[in-house]
C-alpha positions as CSV (number, residue, x, y, z in Angstrom):
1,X,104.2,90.0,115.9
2,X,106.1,91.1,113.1
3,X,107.5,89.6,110.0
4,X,110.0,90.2,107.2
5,X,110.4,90.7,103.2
6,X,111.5,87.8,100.6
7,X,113.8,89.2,97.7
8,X,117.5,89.0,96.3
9,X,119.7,92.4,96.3
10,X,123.1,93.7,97.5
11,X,123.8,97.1,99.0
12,X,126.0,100.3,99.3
13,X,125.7,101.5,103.2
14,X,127.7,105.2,103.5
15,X,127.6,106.7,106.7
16,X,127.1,110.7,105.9
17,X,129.8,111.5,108.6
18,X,131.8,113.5,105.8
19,X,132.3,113.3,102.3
20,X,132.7,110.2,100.2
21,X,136.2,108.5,100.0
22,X,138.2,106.8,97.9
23,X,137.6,104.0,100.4
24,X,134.1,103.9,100.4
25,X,133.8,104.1,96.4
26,X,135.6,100.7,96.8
27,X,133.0,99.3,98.7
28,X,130.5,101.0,96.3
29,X,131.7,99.5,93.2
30,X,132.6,96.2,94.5
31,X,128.8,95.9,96.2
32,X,127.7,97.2,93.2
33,X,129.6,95.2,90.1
34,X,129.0,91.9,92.0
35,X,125.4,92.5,92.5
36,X,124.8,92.9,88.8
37,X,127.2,90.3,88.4
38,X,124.8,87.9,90.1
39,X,121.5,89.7,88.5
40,X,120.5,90.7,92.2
41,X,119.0,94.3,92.7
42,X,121.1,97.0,94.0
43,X,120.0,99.0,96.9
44,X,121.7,102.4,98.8
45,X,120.6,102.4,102.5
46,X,122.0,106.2,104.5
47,X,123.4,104.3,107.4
48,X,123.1,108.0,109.8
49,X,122.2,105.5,113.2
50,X,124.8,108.2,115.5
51,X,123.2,111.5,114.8
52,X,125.4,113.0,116.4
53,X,128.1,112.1,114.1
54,X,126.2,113.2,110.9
55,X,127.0,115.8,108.7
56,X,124.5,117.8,107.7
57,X,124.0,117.3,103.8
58,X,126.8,114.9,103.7
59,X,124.1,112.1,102.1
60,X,122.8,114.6,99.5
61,X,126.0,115.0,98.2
62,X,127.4,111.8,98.3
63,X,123.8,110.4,96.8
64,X,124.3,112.9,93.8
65,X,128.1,112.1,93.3
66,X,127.0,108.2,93.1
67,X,124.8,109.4,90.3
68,X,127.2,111.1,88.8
69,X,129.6,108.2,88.9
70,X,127.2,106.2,86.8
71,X,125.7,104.5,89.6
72,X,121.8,103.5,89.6
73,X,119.6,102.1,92.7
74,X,116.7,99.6,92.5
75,X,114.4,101.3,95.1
76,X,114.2,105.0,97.3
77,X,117.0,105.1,99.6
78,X,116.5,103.3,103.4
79,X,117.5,106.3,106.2
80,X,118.1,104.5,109.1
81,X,117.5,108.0,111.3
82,X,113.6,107.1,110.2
83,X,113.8,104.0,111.4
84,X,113.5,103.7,114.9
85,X,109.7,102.2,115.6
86,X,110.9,99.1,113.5
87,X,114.1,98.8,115.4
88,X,112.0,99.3,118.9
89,X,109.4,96.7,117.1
90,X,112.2,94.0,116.6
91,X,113.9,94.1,120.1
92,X,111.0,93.6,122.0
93,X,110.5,90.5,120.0
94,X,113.8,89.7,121.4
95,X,112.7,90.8,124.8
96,X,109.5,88.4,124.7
97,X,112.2,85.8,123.5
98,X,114.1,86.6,127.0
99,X,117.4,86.8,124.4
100,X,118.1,90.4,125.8
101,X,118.5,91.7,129.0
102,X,118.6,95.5,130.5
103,X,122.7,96.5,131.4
104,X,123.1,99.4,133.9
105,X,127.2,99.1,133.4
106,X,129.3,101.6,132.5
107,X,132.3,101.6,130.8
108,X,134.9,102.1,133.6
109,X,132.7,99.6,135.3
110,X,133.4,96.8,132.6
111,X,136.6,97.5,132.3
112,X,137.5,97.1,135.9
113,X,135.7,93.4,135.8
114,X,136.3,92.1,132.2
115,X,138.3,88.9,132.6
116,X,140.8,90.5,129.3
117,X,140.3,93.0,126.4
118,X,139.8,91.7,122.7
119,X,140.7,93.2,119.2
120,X,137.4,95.6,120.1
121,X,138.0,96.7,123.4
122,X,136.9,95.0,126.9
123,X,134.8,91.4,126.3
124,X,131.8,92.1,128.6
125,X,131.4,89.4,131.5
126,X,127.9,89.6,131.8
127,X,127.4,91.1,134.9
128,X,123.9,92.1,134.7
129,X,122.8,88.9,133.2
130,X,120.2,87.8,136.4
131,X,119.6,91.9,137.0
132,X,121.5,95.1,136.5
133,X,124.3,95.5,139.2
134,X,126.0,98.7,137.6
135,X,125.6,102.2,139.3
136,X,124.5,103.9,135.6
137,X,120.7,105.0,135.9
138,X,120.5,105.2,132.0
139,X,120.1,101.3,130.5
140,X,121.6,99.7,127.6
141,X,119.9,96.2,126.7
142,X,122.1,93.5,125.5
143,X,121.7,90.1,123.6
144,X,122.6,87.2,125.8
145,X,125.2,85.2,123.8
146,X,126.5,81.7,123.6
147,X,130.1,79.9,124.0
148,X,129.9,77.9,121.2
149,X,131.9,79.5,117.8
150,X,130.0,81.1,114.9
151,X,131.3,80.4,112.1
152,X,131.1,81.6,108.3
153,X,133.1,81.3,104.9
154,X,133.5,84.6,103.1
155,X,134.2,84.8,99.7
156,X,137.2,86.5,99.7
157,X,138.6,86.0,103.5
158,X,137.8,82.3,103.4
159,X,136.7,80.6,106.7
160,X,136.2,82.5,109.6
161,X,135.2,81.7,113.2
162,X,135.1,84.1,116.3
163,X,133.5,82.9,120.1
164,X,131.1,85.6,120.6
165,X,130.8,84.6,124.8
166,X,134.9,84.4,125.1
167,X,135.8,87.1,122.9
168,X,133.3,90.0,122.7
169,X,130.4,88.8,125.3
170,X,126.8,89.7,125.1
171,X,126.8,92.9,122.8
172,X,124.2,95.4,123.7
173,X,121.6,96.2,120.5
174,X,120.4,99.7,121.8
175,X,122.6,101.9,123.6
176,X,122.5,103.6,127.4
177,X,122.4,107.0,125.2
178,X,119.3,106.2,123.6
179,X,120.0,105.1,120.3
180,X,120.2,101.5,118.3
181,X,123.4,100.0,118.1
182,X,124.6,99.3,114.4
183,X,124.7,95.6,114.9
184,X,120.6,95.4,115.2
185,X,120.4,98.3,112.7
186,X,121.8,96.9,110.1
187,X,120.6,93.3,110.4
188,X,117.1,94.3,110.5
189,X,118.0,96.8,107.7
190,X,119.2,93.8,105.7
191,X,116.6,91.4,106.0
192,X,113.6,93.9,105.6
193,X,115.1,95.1,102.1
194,X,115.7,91.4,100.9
195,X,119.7,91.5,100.9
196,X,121.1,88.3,100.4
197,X,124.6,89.6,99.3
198,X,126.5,92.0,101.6
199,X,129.9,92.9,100.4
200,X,131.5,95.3,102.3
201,X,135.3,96.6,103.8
202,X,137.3,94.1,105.6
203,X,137.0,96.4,108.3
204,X,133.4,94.9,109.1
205,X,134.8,90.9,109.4
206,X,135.1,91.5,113.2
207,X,131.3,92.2,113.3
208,X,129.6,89.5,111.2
209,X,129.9,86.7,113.8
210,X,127.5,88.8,115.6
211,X,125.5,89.7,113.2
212,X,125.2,85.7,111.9
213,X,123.7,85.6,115.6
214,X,121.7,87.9,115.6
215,X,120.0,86.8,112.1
216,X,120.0,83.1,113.6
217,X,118.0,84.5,117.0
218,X,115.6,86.0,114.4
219,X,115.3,82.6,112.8
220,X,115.9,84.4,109.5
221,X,118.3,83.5,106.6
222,X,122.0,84.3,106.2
223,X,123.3,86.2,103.4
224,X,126.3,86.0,101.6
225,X,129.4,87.7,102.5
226,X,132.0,89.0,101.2
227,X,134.4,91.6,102.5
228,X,136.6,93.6,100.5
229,X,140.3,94.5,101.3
230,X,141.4,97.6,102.5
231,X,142.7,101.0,101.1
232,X,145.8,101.8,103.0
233,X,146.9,105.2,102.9
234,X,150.8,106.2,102.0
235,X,151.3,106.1,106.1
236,X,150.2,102.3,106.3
237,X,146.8,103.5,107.6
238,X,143.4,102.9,106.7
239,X,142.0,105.5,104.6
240,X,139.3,107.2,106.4
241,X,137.2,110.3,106.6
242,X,139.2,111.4,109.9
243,X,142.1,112.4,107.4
244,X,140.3,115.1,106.0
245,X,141.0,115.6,102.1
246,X,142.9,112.5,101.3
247,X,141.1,110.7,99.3
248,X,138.0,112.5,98.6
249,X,136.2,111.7,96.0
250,X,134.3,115.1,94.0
251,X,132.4,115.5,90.6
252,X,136.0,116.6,89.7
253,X,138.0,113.8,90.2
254,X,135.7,110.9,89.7
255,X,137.0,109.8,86.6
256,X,140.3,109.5,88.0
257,X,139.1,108.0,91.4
258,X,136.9,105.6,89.2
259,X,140.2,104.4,88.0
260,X,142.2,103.6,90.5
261,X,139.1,101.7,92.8
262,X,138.9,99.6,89.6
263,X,142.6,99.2,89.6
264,X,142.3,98.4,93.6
265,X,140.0,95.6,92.8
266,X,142.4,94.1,90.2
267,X,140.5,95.4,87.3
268,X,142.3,96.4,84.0
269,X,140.4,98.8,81.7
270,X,141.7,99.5,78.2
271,X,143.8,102.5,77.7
272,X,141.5,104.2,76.1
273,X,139.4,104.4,79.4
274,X,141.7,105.7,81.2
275,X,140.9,109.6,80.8
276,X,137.0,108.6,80.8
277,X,134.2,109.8,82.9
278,X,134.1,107.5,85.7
279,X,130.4,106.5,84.2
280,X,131.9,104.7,81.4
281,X,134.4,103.1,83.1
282,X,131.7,101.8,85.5
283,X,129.7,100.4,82.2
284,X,133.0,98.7,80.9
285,X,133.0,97.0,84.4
286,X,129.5,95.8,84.3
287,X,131.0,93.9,81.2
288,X,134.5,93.1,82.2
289,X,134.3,92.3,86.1
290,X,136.4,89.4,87.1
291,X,136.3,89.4,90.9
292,X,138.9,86.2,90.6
293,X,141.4,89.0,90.3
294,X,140.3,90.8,94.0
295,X,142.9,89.6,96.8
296,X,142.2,89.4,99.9
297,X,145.2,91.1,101.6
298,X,144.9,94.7,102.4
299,X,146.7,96.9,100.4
300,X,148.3,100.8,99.9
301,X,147.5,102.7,97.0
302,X,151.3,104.6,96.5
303,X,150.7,108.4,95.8
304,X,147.1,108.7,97.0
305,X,148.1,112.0,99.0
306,X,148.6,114.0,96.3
307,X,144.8,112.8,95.0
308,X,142.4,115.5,96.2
């Protein structure tokens, strides 16, 4: 048996596979004005589920640049790398539920017999739904999905709806290499630490529909979503940590970056705030947020190159 917390909060999730971004102060401030917006507690949660992809120190310093920033947390931090026993705890609930089932596919495997690729890659048929067929020893264990839609409003994207059967198949929750997949990580994440608002990058609306499952197979509440646009760089691309200095955000610059996020969101602060410390700019927000003025389209900050 196991059970889950009650309460009301939003969250920042950085993954510490480089420094913070311009990008992923976006998703910081927005998480955090409209949490305080709606008098919900704010939570940071070190999302470091691919070791192998972690930085070493990357969290400490992007934990002590947040506090720089002006940015303040309602509880200790939630490392997902010191999670594991709960995750293990959860899918063999889902096990005992016969919702999940062991996959010995691989990928050339999949791709050879998936009836067509979506947006994410090869929709799994479901081979190994009655037994595993494939010829890879190590075993994933996916959750057995449904053909009927999931669908969900978001605040800023409006009404979405994805298939999960038709256009992604059953998603595996813990991978052949031994570790969790994100999609149970961070639902269980959620639902222990009480969050009931998850704003977040547009990036992420691909992945909600199966996270809505996977919250509804856990007979558990929804949250509230609501995905941000995204920071295109000068090249039309998303801004991300695989281009290196663009972007970064440092003790140096956050004033400056502090800006132009607000700016990204639609926010106007006074002249006078332009030059300040990003920490008073952040505590003009907490007074002056409107997130009526955040559109939903993507959108390219001109110049951010030459921002290092």
């Amino acid at each position: 048996m196991f059970s889950f917390s009650q309460a009301s909060a939003g969250r920042f999730a950085p993954s510490p596979t480089g420094p913070l971004h311009l990008g992923s102060l976006i998703a910081a401030l927005g998480s955090y004005l409209l949490a305080r917006q709606a008098g919900l507690r704010w939570l940071l949660r070190i999302d470091d589920l691919d070791r192998p992809r972690v930085v070493e120190g990357a969290a400490a310093e992007i934990m002590q640049l947040l506090e720089t920033l002006g940015f303040e947390w309602d509880a200790e931090p939630i490392w997902q790398s010191c999670r594991d026993e709960r995750y293990a705890e959860v899918l063999q609930h889902l096990r005992e539920q016969g919702l999940v089932y062991p996959c010995s596919c691989s990928r050339k495997e999949i791709l050879a017999s998936a009836p067509h690729a979506g947006e994410e890659g090869p929709v799994y048929p479901g081979s190994c739904r009655n037994g595993p067929v494939g010829n890879r020893q190590q075993l994933a264990w996916r959750l057995r999905t449904h053909a009927r839609p999931i669908s969900f409003r978001d605040r800023f994207y409006a009404e979405q709806k994805q298939n999960l059967q038709s256009e992604i198949g059953d998603f595996v929750l813990f991978r052949a290499d031994g570790f969790f997949a994100y999609q149970l990580a961070t639902v269980v994440d959620d639902i222990d630490s009480g969050i009931t608002q998850i704003v977040r990058g547009a990036d992420l609306l691909g992945s909600t529909a199966r996270q809505i499952y996977l919250y509804n197979c856990l007979g558990q509440p929804l949250p509230e979503y609501q995905h941000l646009p995204l920071l295109m760089g000068d090249d039309g691309e998303k801004i991300s940590k695989r281009q290196g200095e663009v972007g970064v955000v440092h003790a140096g610059n956050g004033g400056e970056m502090m800006r132009l996020a607000l700016q990204f969101l639609g926010q106007s602060p006074p002249a006078e705030l332009l030059d300040a410390p990003a920490s008073q700019q952040l505590l003009w927000a907490l007074k002056h947020f409107d997130p009526g003025q955040i559109r939903p389209q993507n959108r390219l900050l001109s110049g951010l190159s030459d921002k290092r």
